[in-house]
C-alpha positions as semicolon CSV with decimal commas, in nm:
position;residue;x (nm);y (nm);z (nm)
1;X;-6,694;-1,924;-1,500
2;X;-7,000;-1,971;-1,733
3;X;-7,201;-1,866;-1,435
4;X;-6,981;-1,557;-1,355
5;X;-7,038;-1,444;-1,752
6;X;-7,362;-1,444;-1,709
7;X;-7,416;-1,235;-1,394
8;X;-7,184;-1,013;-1,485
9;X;-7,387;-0,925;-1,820
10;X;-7,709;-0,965;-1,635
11;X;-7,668;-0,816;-1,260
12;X;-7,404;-0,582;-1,313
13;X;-7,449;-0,459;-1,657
14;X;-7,064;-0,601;-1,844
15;X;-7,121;-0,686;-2,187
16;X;-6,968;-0,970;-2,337
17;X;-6,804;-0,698;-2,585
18;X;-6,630;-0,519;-2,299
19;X;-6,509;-0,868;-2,112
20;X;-6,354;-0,919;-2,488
21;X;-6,183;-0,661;-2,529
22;X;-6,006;-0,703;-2,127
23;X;-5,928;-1,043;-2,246
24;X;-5,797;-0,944;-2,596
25;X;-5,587;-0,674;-2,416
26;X;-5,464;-0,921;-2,176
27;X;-5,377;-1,177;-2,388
28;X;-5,186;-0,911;-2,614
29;X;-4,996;-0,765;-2,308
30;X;-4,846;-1,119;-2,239
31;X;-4,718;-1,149;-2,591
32;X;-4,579;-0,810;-2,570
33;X;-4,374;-0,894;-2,321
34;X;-4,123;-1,075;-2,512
35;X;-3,932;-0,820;-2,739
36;X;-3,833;-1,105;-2,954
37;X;-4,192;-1,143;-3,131
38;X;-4,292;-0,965;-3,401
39;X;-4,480;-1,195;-3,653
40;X;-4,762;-1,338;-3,487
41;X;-5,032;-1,580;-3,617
42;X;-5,365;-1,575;-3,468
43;X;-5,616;-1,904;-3,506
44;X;-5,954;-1,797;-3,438
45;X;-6,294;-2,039;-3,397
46;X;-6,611;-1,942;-3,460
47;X;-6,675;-1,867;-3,076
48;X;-6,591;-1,622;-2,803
49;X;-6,274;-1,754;-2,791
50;X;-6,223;-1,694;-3,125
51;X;-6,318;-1,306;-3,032
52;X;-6,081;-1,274;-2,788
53;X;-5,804;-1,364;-3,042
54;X;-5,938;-1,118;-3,296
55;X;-5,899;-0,862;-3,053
56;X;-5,560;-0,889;-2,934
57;X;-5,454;-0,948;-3,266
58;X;-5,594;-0,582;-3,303
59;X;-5,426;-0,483;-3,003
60;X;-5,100;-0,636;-3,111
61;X;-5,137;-0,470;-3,428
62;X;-5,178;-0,129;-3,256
63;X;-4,849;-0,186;-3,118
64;X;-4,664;-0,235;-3,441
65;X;-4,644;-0,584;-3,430
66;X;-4,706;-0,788;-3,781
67;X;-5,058;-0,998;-3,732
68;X;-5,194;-1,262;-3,984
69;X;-5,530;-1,450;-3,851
70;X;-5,644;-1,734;-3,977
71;X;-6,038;-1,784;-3,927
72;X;-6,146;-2,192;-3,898
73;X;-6,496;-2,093;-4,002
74;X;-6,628;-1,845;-4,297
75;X;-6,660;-1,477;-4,151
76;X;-7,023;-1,539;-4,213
77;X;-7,038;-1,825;-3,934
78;X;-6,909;-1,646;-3,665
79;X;-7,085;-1,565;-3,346
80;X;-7,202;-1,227;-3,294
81;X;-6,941;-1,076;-3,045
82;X;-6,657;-1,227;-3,300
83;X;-6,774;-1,133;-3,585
84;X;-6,793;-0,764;-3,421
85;X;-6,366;-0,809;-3,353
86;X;-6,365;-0,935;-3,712
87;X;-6,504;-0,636;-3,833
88;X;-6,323;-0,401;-3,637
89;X;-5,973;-0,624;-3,752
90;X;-6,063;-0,553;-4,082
91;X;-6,079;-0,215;-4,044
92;X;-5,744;-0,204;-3,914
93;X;-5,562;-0,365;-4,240
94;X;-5,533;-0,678;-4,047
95;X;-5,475;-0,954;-4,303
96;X;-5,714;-1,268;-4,208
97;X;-5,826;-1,546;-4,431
98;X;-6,070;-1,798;-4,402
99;X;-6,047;-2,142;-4,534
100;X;-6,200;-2,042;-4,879
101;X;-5,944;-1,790;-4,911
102;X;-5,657;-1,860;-5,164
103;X;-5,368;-1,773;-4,899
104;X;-5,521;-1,968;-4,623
105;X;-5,367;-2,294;-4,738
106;X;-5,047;-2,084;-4,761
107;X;-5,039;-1,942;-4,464
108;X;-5,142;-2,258;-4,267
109;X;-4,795;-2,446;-4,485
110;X;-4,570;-2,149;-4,329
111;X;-4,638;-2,119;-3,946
112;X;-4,299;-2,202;-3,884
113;X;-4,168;-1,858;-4,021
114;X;-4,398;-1,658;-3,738
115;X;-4,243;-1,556;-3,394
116;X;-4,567;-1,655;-3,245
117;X;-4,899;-1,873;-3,301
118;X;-5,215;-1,745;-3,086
119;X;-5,447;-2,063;-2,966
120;X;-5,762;-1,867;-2,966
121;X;-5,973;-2,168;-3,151
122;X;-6,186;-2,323;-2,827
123;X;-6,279;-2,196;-2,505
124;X;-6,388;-2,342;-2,178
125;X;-6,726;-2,419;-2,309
126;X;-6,607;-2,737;-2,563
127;X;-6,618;-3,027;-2,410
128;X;-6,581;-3,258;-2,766
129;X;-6,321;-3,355;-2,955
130;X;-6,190;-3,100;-3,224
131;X;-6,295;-3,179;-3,552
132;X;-6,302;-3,051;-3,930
133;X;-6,059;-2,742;-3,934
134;X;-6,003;-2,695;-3,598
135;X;-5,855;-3,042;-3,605
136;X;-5,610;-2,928;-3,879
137;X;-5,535;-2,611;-3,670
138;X;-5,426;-2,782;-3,413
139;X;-5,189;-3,020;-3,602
140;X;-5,066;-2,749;-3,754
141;X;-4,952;-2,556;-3,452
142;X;-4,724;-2,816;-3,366
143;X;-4,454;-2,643;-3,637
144;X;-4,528;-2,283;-3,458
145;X;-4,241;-2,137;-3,256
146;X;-4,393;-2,011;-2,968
147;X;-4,779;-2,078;-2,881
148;X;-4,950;-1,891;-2,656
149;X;-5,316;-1,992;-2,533
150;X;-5,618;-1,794;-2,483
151;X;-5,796;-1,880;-2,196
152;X;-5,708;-2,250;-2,225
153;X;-5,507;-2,463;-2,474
154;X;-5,754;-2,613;-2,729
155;X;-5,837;-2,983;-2,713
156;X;-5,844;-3,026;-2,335
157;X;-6,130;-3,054;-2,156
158;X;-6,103;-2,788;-1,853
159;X;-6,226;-2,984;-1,562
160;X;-6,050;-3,283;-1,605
161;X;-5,736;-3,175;-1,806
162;X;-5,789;-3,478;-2,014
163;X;-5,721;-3,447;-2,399
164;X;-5,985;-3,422;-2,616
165;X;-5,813;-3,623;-2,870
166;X;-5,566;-3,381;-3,070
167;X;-5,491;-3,071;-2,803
168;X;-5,251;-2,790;-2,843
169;X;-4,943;-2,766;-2,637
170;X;-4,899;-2,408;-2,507
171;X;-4,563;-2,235;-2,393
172;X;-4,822;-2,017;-2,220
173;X;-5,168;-2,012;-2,132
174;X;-5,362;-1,695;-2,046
175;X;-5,652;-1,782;-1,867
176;X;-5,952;-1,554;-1,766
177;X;-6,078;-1,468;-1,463
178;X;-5,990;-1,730;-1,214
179;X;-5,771;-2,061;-1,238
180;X;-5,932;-2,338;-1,374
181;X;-5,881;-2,730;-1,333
182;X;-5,704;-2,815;-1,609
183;X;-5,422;-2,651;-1,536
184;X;-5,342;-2,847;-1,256
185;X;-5,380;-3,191;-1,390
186;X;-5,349;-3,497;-1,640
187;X;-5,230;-3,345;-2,011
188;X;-5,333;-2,970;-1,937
189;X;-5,072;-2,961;-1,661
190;X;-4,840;-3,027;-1,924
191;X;-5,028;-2,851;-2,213
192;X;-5,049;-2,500;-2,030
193;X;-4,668;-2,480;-2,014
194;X;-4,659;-2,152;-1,825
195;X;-4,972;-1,991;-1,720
196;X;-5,140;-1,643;-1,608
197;X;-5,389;-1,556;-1,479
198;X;-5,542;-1,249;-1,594
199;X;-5,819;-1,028;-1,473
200;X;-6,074;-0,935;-1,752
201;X;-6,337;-0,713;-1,553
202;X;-6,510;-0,963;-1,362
203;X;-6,680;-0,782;-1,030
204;X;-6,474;-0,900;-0,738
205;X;-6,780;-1,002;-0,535
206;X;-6,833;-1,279;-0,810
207;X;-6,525;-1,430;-0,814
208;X;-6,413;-1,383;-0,460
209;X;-6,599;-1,656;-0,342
210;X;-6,657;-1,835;-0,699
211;X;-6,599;-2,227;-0,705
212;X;-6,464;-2,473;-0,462
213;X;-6,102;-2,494;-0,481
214;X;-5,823;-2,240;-0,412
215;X;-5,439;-2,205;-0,474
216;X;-5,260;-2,168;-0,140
217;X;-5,038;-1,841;-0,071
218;X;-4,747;-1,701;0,084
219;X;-5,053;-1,484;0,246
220;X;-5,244;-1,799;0,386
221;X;-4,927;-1,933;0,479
222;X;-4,812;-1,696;0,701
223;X;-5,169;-1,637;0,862
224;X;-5,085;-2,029;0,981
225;X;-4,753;-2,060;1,038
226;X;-4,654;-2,128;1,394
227;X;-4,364;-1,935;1,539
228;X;-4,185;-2,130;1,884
229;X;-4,254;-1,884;2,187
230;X;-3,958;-1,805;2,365
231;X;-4,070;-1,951;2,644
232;X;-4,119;-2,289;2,483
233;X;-3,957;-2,665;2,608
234;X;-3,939;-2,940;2,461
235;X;-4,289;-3,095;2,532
236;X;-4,473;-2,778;2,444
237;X;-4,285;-2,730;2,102
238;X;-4,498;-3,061;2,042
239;X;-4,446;-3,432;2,095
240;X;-4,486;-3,659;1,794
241;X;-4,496;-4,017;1,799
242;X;-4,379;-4,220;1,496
243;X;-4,497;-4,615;1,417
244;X;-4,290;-4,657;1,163
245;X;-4,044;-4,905;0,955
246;X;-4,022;-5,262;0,912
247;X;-3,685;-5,519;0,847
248;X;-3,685;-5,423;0,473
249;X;-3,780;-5,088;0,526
250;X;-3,591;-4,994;0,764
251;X;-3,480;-4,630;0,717
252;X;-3,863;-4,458;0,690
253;X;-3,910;-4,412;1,084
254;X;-3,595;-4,225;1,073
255;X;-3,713;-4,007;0,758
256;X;-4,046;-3,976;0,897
257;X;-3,884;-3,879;1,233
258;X;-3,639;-3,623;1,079
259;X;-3,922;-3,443;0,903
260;X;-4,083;-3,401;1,235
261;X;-3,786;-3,263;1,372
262;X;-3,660;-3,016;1,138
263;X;-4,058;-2,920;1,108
264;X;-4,023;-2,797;1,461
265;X;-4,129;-3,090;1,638
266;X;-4,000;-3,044;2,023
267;X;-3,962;-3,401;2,101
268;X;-3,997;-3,685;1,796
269;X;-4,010;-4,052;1,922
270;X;-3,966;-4,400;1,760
271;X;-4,142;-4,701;1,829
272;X;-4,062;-4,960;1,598
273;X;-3,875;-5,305;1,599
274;X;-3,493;-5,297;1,687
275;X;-3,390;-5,377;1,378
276;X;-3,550;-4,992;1,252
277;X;-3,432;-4,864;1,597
278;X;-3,078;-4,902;1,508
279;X;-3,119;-4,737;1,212
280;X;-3,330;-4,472;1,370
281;X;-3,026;-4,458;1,655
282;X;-2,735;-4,389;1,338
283;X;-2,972;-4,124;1,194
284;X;-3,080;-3,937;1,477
285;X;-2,937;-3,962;1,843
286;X;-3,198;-3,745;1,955
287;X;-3,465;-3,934;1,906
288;X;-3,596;-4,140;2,243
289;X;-3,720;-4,531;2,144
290;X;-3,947;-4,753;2,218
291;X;-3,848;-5,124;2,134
292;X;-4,172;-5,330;2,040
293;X;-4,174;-5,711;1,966
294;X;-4,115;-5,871;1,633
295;X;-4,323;-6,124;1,411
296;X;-4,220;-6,153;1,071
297;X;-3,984;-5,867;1,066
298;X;-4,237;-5,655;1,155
299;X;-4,457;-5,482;1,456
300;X;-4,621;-5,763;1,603
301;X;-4,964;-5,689;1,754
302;X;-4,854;-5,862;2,072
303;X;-4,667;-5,498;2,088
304;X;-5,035;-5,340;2,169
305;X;-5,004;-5,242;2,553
306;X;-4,630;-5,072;2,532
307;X;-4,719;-4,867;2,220
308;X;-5,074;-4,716;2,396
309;X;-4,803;-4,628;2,689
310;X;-4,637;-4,410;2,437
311;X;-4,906;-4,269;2,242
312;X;-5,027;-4,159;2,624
313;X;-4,682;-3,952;2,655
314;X;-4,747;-3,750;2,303
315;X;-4,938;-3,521;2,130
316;X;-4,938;-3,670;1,756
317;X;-4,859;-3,964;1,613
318;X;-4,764;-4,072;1,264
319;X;-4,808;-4,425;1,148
320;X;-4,728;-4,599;0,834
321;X;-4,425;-4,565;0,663
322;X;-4,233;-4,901;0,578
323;X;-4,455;-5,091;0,827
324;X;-4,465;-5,365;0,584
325;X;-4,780;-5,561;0,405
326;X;-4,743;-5,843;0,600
327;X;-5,010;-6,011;0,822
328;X;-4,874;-5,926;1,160
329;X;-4,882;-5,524;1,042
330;X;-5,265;-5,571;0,957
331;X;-5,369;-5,718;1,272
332;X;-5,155;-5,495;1,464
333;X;-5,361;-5,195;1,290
334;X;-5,634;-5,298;1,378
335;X;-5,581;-5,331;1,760
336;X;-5,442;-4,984;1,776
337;X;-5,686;-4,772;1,520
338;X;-5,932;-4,881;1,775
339;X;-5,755;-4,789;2,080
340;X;-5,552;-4,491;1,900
341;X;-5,696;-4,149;2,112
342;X;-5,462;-3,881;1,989
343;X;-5,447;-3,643;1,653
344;X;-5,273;-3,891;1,368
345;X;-5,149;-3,912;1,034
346;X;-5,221;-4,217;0,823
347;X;-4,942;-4,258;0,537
348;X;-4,810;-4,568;0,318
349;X;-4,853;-4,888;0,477
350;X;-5,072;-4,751;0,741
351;X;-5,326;-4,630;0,402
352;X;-5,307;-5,012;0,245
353;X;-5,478;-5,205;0,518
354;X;-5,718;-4,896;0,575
355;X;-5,996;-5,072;0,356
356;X;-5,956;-5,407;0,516
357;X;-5,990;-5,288;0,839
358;X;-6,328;-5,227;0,974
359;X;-6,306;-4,845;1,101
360;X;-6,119;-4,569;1,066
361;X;-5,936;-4,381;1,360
362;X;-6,235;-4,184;1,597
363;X;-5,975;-3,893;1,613
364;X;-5,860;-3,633;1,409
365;X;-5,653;-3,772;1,123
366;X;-5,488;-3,713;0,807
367;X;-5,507;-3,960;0,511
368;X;-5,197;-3,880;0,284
369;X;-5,256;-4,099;-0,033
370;X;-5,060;-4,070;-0,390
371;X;-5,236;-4,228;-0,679
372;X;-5,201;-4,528;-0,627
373;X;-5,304;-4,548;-0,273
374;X;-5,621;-4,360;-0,319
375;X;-5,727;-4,586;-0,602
376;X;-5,733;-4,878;-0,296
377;X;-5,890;-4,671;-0,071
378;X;-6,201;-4,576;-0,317
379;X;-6,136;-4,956;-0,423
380;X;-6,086;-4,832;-0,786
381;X;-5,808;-4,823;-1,057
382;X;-5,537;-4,509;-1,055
383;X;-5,660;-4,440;-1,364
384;X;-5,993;-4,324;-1,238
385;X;-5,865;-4,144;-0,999
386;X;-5,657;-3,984;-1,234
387;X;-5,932;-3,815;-1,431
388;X;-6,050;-3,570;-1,159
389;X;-5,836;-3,498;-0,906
390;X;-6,025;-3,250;-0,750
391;X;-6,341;-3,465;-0,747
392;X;-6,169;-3,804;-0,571
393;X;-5,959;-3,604;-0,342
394;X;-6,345;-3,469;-0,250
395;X;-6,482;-3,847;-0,257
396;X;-6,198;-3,963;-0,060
397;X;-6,270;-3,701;0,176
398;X;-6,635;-3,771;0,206
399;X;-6,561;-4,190;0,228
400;X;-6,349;-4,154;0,546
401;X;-6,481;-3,822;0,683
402;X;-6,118;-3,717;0,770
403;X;-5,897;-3,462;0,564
404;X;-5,709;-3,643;0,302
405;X;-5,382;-3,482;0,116
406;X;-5,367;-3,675;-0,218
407;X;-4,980;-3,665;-0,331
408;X;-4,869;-3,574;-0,689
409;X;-4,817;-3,285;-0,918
410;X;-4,989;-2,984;-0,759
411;X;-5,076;-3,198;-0,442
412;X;-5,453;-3,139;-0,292
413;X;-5,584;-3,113;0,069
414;X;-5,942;-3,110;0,112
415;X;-6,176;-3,212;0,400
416;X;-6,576;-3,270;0,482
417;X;-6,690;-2,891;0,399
418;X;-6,379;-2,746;0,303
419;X;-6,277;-2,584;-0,039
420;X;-5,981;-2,776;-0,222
421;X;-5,613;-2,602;-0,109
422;X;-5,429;-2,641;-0,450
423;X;-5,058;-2,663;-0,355
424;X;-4,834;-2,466;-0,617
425;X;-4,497;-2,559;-0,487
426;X;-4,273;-2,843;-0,531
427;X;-4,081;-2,987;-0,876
428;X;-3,975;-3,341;-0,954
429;X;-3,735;-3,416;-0,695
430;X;-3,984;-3,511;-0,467
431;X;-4,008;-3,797;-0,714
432;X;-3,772;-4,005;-0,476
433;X;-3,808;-4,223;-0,251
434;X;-3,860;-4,132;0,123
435;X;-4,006;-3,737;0,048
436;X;-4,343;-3,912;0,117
437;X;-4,209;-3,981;0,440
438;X;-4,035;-3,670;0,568
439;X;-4,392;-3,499;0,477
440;X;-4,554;-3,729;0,717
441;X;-4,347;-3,605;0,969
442;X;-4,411;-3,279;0,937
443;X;-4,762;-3,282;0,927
444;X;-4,745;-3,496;1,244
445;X;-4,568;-3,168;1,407
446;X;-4,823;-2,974;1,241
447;X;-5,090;-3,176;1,449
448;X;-4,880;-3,174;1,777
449;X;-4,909;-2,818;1,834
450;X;-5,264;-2,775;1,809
451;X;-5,326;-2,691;1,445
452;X;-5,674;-2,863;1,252
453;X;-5,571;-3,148;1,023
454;X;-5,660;-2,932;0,734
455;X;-5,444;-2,668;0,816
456;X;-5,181;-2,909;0,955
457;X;-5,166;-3,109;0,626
458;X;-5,209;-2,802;0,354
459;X;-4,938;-2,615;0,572
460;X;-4,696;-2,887;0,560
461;X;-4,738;-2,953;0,151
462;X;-4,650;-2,570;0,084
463;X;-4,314;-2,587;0,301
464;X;-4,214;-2,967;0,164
465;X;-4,298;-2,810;-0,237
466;X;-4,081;-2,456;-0,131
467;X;-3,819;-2,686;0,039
468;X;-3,801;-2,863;-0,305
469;X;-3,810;-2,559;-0,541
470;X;-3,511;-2,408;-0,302
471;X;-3,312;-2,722;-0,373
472;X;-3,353;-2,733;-0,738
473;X;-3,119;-2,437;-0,793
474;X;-2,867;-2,699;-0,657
475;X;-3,016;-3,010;-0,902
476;X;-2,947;-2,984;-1,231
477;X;-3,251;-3,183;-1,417
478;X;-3,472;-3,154;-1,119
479;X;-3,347;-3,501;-0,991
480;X;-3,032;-3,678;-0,726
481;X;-3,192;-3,504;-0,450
482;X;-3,219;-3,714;-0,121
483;X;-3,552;-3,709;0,078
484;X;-3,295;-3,668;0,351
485;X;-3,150;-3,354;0,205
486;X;-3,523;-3,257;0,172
487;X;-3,546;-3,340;0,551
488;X;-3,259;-3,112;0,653
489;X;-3,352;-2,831;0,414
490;X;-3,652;-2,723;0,601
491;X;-3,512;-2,507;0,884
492;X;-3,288;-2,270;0,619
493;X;-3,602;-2,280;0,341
494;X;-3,841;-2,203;0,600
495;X;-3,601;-1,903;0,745
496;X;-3,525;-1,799;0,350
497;X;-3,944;-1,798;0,285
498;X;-3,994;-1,545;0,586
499;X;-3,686;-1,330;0,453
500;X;-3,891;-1,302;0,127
501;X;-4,197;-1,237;0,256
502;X;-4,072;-0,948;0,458
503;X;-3,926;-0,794;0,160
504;X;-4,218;-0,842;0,033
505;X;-4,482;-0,715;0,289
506;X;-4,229;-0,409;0,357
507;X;-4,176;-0,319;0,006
508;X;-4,585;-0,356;-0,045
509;X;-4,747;-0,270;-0,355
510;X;-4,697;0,088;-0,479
511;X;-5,079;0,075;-0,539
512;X;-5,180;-0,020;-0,175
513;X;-5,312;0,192;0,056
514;X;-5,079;0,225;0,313
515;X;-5,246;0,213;0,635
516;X;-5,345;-0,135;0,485
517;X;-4,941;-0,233;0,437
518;X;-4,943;-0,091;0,787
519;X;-5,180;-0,375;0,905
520;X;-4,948;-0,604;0,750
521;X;-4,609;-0,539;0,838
522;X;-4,758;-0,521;1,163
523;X;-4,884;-0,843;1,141
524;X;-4,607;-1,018;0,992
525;X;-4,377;-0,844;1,274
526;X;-4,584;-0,993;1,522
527;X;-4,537;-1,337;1,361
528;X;-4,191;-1,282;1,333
529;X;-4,158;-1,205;1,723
């Protein structure tokens, strides 16, 4: 974003003054929105931040709204562009005091009584811990009603998301420009509360292409999702293969298997220990089995020969879930990763005994880690994985040259040379166990019908987060959800998600150009058909 400033000012001639003013104005409009404010505190640092608060506390002014600002620096130690909105605020009969001013200690004592507190104290360029005034800012926003961010909530650091030390929590963050890390993990998932993304001026050829992530879309979605021809059977539709389950884990082949079926999957079939088989057999009659020997409750590698059979029969397989840690499991692994010829998915169990086993998988694969898991894998603690997402989902990526989904809030796909697909859906119940399982599955289908692990695995995370989001009307508290009820979900949410995106694509945007809503309805009637 730093970089995009710059060019902007220095290639295409947009001051700093006029990207201000955009971001004051946008930052205003979001407060505006609510009819319910109408005395709103502004904090303003000594920075650009700072100016963009001074001008939509201008803005909000213009709009008959009552503004106070409170300055954490003298008016003498702001920046140039700030002190510029300073002046102009003053002009206006805005009333802002600086901490040598005799209401400032007043004022701060009272931000309870406003509607509204305005975090415009640090931008995306602070990368310390708040200190001196600032510091007392911040604590004091914790009595303010309603806090809305500029840009990013102060106190977190906005690649990471980490705090700072002291951070503001925001009901709302308006951001500038583009979407930034923090938002989507450690405390600034939590400290953005609700956040916007507002455009400020930036040339679209800067930003277009700017950084190396990207939130996925119903747009990308449909551009990948894959519509059964009518002339499909069974074994076209896709064959998946699931290696799955052990005695004390005994219902994850059928959840794995489920997901593959409701995903679409043609044919979905089981090759696990009887004991799983039965369950598998209760869950779902439809899926074919394929009894392997035992040894310690678990696959036993003596099981090698049959299971290369079936692997020969299908198109994907998915390994992993509730095979049990057990040393039968490992050595069984490790006969099959090195025989294994077909597209796979790597989950649980299957992710565990990855490091200890000498080499990955010499076919297409996805690696679909939480935390935890990905902290074994990079033979680290959670908590380092923890404090970049983005970056260890890329290291992970890079270790086992594969494309790795790492699990969590706003889950991430990446692979070797690919930007980071930032997953927006989903809610907390996928906090349960199993979900992790039925997403397995339907990546697996993904995989068995041609599509590129990347696009198999990123594909699969948007549908299991919508699935989710669809069931929480149902939920209250977000939580008593099944990860079979997720399972069986998929066929109506999938069938709801095209219903909305044809309203949308045929309603358009008044401001489109219609032969290019043409193009699209077009397009999505094709994919309908």
């Amino acid at each position: 974003m730093a970089e995009i400033d710059r060019r902007a000012r220095d290639e295409y001639g947009i001051s700093t003054r006029e990207l201000m003013e955009n971001a004051g104005g946008e930052l205003a409009s979001v407060i505006l929105e609510n009819d319910n404010i109408e005395n709103i505190l502004v904090l303003c640092g000594p920075g650009n931040n700072g100016g963009d608060g001074l001008a939509a506390a201008r803005k909000l002014a213009e709009n008959d709204k009552q503004v106070t600002v409170l300055l954490s620096v003298s008016p003498s130690a702001l920046k140039e562009e700030p002190l510029f909105q300073y002046r102009l605020a003053t002009e206006s009969g805005i009333k802002i005091f600086s901490p040598e001013d005799k209401g400032y200690a007043l004022v701060k004592q009272q931000i309870e009584e406003f509607d509204c507190v305005v975090d415009a104290l640090l931008g995306i360029g602070v990368h310390s811990p708040p200190k001196g005034e600032i510091l007392e800012l911040i604590n004091s926003t914790r009595q303010g009603r309603f806090i809305v961010s500029a840009d990013i909530p102060t106190g977190i650091h906005p690649d990471t998301g980490m705090s700072l030390g002291n951070h503001v929590n925001a009901n709302r963050t308006v951001t500038f420009g583009l979407p930034k890390p923090f938002l989507f993990q450690n405390d600034g998932l939590i400290a953005s509360g609700q956040y916007t993304i507002a455009d400020i001026g930036f040339p679209w050829e800067l930003v277009e292409n700017a950084g190396h992530a990207f939130l996925l879309t119903p747009l990308w979605l449909i551009e990948h999702l894959h519509i059964r021809p009518v002339a499909a059977h069974k074994r076209s539709a896709g064959v998946v293969l699931v290696i799955a389950g052990a005695e004390e884990f005994p219902g994850a082949a059928a959840l794995t298997a489920m997901g593959a079926y409701r995903a679409g999957a043609g044919l979905v079939v089981v090759a696990s220990i009887p004991t799983v088989l039965n369950a598998v057999t209760m869950h779902l009659p439809e899926c074919p089995l394929v009894p392997l020997s035992s040894e310690e409750g678990c696959i036993s590698p003596d099981s090698l020969s049959r299971l290369l059979e079936a692997v020969s029969r299908c198109n994907a397989v998915a390994i992993g879930p509730g095979l049990s840690r057990k040393t039968p499991a490992k050595e069984f692994l490790s006969l099959f990763f090195a025989k294994l010829d077909k597209p796979c998915v790597l989950d649980a169990d299957a992710l565990y005994f990855l490091p200890e086993i000498s080499e990955m998988p010499r076919v297409k694969a996805v690696l679909t880690p939480h935390e935890g898991e990905a902290a074994r894998l990079m033979k680290t603690d959670a908590s380092e994985i923890r404090k970049d997402r983005f970056e260890s989902v890329r290291e992970l990526a890079k270790k086992y040259q594969t494309t790795v989904l790492l699990k969590g809030p706003y889950t991430l796909i990446t692979a070797p040379n690919q930007d980071v697909a930032v997953n927006p859906m989903g809610n907390q119940l996928l906090a349960t166990g199993g979900t992790g399982d039925v997403l397995t599955g339907m990546i697996a289908t993904n995989l068995a019908i041609g599509m590129e692990p990347y696009d198999a695995a990123a594909l699969a995370a948007y549908l299991h987060g919508f699935v989710a989001d669809l069931l929480a009307e149902d939920f209250e508290g977000y939580q008593g959800a099944l990860a079979s009820e997720i399972a069986n979900a998929i066929p109506k949410a999938r069938k709801q998600f095209m219903e909305i995106l044809a309203e949308q694509f045929r309603n358009g945007d008044e401001e489109e150009d219609e032969d290019d809503e043409d193009v699209r309805l077009e397009r999505f009637e094709e994919s309908e058909n």
